[in-house]
C-alpha positions as CSV (number, residue, x, y, z in Angstrom):
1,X,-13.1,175.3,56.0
2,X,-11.2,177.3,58.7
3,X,-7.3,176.3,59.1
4,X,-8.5,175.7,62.8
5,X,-10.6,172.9,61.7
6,X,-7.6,171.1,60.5
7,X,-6.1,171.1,64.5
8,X,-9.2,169.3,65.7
9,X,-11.6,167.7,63.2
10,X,-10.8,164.4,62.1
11,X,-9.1,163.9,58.7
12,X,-10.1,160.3,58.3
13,X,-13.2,158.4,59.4
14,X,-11.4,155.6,61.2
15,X,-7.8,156.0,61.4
16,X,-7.5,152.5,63.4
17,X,-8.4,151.1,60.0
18,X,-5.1,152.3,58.6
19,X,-3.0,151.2,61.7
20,X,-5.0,147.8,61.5
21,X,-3.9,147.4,57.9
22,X,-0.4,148.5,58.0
23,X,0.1,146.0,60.9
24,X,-0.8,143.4,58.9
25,X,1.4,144.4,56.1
26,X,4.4,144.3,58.9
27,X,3.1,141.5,60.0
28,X,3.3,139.3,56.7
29,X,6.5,140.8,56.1
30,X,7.4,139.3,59.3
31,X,6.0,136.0,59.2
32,X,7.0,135.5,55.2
33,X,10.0,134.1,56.4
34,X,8.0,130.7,57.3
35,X,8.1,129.8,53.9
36,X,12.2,130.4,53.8
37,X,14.0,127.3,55.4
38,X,17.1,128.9,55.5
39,X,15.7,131.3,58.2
40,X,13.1,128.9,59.9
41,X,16.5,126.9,61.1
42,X,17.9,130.1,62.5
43,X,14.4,130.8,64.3
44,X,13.9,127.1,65.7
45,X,17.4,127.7,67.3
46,X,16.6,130.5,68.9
47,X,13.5,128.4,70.0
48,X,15.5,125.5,70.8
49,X,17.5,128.0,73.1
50,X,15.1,128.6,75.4
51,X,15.3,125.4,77.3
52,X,12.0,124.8,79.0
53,X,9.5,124.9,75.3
54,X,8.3,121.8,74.6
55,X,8.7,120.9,70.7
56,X,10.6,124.1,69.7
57,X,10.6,123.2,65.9
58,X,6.5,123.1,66.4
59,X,6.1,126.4,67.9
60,X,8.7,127.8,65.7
61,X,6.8,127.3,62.8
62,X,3.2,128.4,64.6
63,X,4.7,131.7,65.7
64,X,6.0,132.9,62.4
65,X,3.3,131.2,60.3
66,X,0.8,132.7,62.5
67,X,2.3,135.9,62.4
68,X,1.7,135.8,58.9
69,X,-2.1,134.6,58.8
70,X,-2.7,137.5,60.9
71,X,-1.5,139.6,58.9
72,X,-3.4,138.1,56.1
73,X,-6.6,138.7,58.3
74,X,-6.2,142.1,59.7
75,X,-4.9,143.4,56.2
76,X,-8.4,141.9,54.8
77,X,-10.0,142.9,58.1
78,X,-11.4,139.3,58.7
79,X,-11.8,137.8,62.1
80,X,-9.5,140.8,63.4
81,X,-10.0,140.2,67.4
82,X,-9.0,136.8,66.9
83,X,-5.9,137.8,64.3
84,X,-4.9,140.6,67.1
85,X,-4.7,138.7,70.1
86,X,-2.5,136.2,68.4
87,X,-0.7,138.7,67.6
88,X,-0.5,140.1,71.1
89,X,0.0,137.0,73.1
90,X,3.3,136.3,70.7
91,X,4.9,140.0,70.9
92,X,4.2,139.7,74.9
93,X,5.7,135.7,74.9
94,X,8.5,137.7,72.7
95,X,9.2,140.6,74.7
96,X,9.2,139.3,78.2
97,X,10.2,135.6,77.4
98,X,12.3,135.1,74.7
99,X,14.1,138.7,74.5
100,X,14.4,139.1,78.2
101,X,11.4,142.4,78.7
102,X,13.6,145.3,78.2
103,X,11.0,147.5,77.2
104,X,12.7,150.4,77.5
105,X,15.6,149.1,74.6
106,X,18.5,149.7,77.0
107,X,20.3,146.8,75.4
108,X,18.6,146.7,72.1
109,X,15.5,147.5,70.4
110,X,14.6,144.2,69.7
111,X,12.2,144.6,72.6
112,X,11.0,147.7,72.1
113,X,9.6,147.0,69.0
114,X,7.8,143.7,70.3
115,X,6.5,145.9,72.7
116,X,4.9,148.5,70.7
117,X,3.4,146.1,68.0
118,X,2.0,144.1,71.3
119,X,0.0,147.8,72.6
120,X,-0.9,148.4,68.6
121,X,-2.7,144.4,68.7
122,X,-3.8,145.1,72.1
123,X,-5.4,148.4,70.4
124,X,-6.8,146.9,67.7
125,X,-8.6,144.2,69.7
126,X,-10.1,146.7,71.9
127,X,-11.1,148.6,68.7
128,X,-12.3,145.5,66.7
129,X,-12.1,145.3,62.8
130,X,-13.2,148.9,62.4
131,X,-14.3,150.2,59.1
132,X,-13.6,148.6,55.8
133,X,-13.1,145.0,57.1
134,X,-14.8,142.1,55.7
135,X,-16.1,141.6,60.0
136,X,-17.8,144.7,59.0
137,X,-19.2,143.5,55.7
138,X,-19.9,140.1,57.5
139,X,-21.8,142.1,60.3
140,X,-23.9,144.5,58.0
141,X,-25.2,141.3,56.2
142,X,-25.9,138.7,59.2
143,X,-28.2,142.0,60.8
144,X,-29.8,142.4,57.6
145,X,-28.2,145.8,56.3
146,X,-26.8,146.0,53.0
C-alpha cells in the first residue's frame, strides 16, 4: 500500500465505535462514585446548592447512577441513543446550570470538559450504536440476518 494511502484511507472501519466505548468507560468511572457514600454527600450538596431542584438527594443519586448505566450501555453498545442522550441532557444541565456555561474554561475547566463529553453524546446519538454493539447484533437478528 502507498504511504499516501495512510493520509486518506480509513484505518478503522468505524472509529465512532471506539469513541462510543471509551465514553462509556469515562463514564462509569464517573458515575462509580454512586456506590461511594462518602462522595454521594459531597455531590447532594452541591445539588442541594442549587436552590430551585426539587428533591436534590433524588436527583443526586439519578445523575451519577445514570451516568454509570450509560456507561454500562454504550461500553456494551446496548440501547446507545437512549444511553447518549442521557448522557447529553446531564453534561448540558451540568455545563450551563450547575457550573455556570463557561464553555470556554476561563475560570476552570470544569465546564469545558462537560461541554465536550455533551458534543461526543450528542455525536454518538446522531451516529447510533455503530458497529460492534449488541443494537447492532439486536438489529441483524430482529431483520432476519445472522
Amino acid at each position: 500500500m502507498p504511504k499516501a494511502n495512510l493520509l486518506y484511507k480509513p484505518l478503522f472501519k468505524d472509529p465512532m465505535t471506539i469513541i462510543r466505548i471509551c465514553t462509556g468507560i469515562g463514564f462509569i468511572i464517573q458515575g462509580i462514585n454512586v456506590f461511594s457514600s462518602g462522595y454521594m454527600d459531597g455531590h447532594i450538596a452541591i445539588f442541594e446548592n442549587m436552590h430551585e431542584l426539587p428533591v436534590p438527594g433524588f436527583l443526586a443519586y439519578l445523575s451519577k447512577g445514570g451516568e454509570f448505566l450509560a456507561g454500562v450501555l454504550l461500553v456494551l453498545g446496548l440501547f446507545t441513543r437512549p444511553a447518549a442522550l442521557f448522557i447529553l441532557f446531564n453534561m448540558l444541565v451540568a455545563t450551563f446550570y450547575a457550573l455556570g456555561g463557561d464553555i470556554l474554561g476561563t475560570e476552570n475547566y470544569q465546564e469545558q470538559l462537560s461541554w465536550v463529553y455533551a458534543i461526543i453524546a450528542f455525536a454518538i446519538f446522531l451516529d447510533g450504536p455503530s458497529a460492534y454493539s449488541l443494537d447492532e447484533k439486536m438489529s441483524k437478528k430482529n431483520n432476519g440476518v445472522t
